[in-house]
N, C-alpha and C positions, 0 to 999 in steps of 0.2 A: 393554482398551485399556491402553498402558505407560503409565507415569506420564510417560515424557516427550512420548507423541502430547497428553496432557491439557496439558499445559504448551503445546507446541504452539498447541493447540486455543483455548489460554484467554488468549495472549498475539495468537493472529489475531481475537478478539473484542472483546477489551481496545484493541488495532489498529486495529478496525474505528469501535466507539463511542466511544471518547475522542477521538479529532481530531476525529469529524464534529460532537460536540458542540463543540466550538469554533471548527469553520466556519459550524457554522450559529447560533451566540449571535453572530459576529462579522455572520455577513448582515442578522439579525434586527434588532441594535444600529444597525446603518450604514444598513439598507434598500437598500443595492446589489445586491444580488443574487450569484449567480456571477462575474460582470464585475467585481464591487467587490473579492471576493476576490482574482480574478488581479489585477487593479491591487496589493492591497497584498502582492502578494508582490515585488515592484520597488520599495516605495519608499523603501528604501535600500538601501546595498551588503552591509548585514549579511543582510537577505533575500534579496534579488540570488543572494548564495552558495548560501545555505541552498538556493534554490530549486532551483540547480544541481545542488547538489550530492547533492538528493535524486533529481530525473530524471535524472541520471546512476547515480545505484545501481538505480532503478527500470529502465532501462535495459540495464543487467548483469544484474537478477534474469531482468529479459523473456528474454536469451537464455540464460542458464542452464535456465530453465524449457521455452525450444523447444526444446535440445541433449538434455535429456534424455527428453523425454517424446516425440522421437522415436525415441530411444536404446529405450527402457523401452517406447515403446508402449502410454503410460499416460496415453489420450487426454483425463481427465475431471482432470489436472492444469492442466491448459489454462488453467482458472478463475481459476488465481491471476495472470493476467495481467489480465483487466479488473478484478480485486478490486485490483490494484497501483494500475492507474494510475484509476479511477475512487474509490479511498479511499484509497491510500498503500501505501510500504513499509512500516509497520506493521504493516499484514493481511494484504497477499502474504505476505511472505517466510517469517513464522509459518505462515500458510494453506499456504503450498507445502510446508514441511516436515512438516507435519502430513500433509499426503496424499502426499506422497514416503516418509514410515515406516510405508506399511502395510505 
């Protein structure tokens, strides 16, 4: 493996575990659950944005990722589409380059 699929590799895991540990200290703290989350991601205009502005790259990655893994025919890319939007572009985008440079 190159050093940069590791970097890849260690930046989609870094991706993965650091937000969820602060979605889920954030659930744990409030006790709302899921639904407490998406609430506080509206409650103000500074997250308003953020929120946007991350489902809209999450968005862009989504079809980057169908364009070319039907291009490429590199069906087990796929993955970093639910790893996007069920944990962030964090771990997609890392996740997809890592398996896009093999």
């Amino acid at each position: 493996m190159t050093p940069l699929r590791m970097i890849y590799l260690a930046l989609a895991i870094w991706g993965a575990v650091h937000p969820m540990y602060w979605f889920v200290s954030y659930m744990r703290e409030t006790g709302t659950g899921l639904s407490g989350l998406i609430d506080a991601w509206y409650v103000n205009a500074s997250t308003t944005g953020l929120t946007w502005d991350l489902t809209i790259a999450a968005i862009a990655l989504t079809v980057w990722v169908l364009a070319e893994t039907v291009q490429r025919k590199a069906w087990v890319n796929l993955i970093a589409i639910p790893a996007t939007f069920c944990i962030g572009v964090s771990c997609g985008l890392p996740l997809y380059l890592f398996l896009r440079s093999r």
